[in-house]
N, C-alpha and C positions, 0 to 999 in steps of 0.2 A: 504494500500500500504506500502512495505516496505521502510523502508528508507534506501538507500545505499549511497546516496549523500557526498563526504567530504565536509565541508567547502570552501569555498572559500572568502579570504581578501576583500575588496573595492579597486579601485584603488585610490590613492588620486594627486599621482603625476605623469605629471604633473595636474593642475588644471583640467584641461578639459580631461581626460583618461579616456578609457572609459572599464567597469569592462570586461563583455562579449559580445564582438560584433558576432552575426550569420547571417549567410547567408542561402537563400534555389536557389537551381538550379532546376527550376523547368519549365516547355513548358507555366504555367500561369501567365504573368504577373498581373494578380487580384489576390490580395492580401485578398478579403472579407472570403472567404470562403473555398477554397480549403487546405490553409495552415494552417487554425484555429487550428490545432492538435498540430503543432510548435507551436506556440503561444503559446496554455495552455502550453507545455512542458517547455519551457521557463518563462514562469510568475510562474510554481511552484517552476521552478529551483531558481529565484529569491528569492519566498517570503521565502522558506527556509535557504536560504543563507543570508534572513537580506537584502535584497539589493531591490533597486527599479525599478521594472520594466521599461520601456520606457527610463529611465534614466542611470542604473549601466549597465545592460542587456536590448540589445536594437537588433532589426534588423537593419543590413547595409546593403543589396544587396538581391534583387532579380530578377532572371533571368540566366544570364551563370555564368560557374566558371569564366568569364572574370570581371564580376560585382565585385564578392567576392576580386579578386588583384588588382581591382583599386583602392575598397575602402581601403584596408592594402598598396596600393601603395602611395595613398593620406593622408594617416595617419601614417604612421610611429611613431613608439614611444608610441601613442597615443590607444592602445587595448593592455589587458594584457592579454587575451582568444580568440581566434577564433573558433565556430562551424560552422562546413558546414553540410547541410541537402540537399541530393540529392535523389530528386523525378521524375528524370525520368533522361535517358540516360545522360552523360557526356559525349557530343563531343564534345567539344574542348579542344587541350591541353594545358594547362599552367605549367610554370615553375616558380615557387615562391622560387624555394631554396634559393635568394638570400633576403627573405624578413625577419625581425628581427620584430618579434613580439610585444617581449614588452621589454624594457632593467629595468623596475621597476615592474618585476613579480618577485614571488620565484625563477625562475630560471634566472643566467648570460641571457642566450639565446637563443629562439632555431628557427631552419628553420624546413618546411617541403616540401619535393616534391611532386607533384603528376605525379602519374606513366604516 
């Protein structure tokens, strides 16, 4: 496999920050087996970045894009990455423009909408 991966920092502050949080929007809420393929992709995204699974790169939500803004609503500050993994329709709509990611990433800030 190639490797295309950049780098990605650790988060350290604050204490409890957490490196990359993902979500999957998905009709399963069982988490055993349908979504294992997230999983590896994530544990490899990890182990190459130096970082530890379950802990730096970890799952926050699954279920609706509603799961994925509570948990960036509930933590603020606190994820310097967000991936969303969407395995089946996205119907419902959320407005997240107003959510600030991480304020101790490489970047000042950033928001994203979904359409």
């Amino acid at each position: 496999m190639e490797n295309n991966l950049y780098e990605v920092d650790r988060c350290y502050k604050p204490h409890d920050c957490l490196t990359v949080g993902y979500g999957i929007i998905g009709k399963s809420k069982d988490d055993a087996n349908e979504y294992k393929w997230i999983h590896n992709i994530m544990n490899y995204f990890a182990t190459e970045n130096k970082l530890k699974y379950g802990k730096d790169v970890k799952m926050v939500s699954l279920g609706t894009s509603y799961e994925f803004k509570k948990y960036l609503d509930n933590n603020q500050n606190k994820t310097m990455f967000g991936v969303l993994f969407c395995t089946t329709d996205w119907v419902s709509r959320v407005n997240i423009s107003n959510t600030t990611l991480s304020k101790y990433s490489k970047f000042e800030h950033f928001d994203f909408n979904v359409p």
